[in-house]
C-alpha positions as a Markdown table, in Angstrom:
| # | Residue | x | y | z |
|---|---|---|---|---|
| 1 | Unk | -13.6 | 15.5 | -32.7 |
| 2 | Unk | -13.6 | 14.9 | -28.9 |
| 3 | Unk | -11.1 | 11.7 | -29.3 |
| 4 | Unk | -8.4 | 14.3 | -31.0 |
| 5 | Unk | -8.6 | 16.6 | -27.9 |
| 6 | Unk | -8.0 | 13.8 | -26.0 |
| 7 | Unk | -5.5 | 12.2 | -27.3 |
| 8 | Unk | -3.5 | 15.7 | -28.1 |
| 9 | Unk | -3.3 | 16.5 | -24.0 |
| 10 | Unk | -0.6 | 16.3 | -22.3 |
| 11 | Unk | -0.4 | 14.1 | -19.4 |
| 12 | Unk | -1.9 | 15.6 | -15.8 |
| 13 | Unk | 0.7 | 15.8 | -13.1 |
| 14 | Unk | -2.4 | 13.8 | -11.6 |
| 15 | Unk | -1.0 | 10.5 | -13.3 |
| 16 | Unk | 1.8 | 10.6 | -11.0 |
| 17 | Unk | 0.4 | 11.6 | -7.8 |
| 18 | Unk | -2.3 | 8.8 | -8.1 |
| 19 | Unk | 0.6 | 5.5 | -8.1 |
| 20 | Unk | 2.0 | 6.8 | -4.8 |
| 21 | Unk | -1.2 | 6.9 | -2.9 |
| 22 | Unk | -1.1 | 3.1 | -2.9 |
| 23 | Unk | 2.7 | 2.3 | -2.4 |
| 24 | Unk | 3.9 | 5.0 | 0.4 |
| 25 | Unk | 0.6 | 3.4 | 2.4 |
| 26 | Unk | 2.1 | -0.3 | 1.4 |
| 27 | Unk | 6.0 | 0.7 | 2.3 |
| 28 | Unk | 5.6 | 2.4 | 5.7 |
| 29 | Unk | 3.6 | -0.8 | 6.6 |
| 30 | Unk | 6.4 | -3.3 | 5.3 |
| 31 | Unk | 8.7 | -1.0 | 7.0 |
| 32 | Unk | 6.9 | -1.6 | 9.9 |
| 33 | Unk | 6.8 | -5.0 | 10.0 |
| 34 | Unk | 10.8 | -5.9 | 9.2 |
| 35 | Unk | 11.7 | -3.7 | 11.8 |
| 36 | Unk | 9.0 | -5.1 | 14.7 |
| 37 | Unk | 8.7 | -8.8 | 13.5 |
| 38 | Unk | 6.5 | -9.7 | 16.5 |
| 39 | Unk | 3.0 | -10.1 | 14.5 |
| 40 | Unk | -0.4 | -11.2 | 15.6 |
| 41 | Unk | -2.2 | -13.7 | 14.4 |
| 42 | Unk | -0.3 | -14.8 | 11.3 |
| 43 | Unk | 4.0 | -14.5 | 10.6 |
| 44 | Unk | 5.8 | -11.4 | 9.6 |
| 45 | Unk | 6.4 | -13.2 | 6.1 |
| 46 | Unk | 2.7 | -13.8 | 5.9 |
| 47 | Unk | 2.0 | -10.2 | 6.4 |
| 48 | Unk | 4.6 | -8.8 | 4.3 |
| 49 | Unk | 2.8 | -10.9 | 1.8 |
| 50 | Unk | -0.7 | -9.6 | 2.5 |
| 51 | Unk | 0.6 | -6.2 | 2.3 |
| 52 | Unk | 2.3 | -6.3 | -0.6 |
| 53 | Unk | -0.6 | -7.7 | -3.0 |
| 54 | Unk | -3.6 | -6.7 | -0.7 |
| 55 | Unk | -3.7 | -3.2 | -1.8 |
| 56 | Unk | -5.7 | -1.3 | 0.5 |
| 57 | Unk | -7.6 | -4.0 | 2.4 |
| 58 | Unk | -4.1 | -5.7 | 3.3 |
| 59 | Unk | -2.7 | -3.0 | 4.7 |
| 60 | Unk | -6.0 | -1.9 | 6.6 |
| 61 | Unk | -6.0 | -5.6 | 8.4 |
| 62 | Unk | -2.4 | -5.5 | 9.5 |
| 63 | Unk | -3.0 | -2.3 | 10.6 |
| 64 | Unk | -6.2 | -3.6 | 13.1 |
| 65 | Unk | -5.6 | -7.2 | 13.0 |
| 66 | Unk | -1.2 | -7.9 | 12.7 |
| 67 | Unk | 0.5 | -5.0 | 14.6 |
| 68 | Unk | 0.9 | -6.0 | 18.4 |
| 69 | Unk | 0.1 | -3.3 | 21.3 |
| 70 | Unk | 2.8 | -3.8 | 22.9 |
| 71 | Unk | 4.6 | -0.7 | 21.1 |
């Protein structure tokens, strides 16, 4: 009974929203990086990497640890 009212729903717009709040966060820092290549600690390729597959954690140590402060 509860698995056919499931499975009849259609999909929330919820589904959609939810991808994004991981890759606008991911792109603006890639962004970011190719167009101010000077990097701290580790290469602009290494961070691009990081950022790419380090979801969440990746983009929080570019963020604190990669970007220089000279901008």
């Amino acid at each position: 009974m509860l698995t056919d009212s499931l499975s009849s729903s259609s999909p929330t717009p919820w589904a959609a929203i939810v991808p994004l709040v991981a890759v606008v966060p991911a792109v603006c820092c890639m962004f970011d990086i190719s167009r101010h290549p000077d990097t701290r600690r580790l290469s602009a390729q290494a961070w691009l990497a990081i950022c790419a597959f380090g979801n969440v954690l990746g983009l929080v140590a570019y963020l604190r640890f990669g970007r220089s402060k000279d901008r």
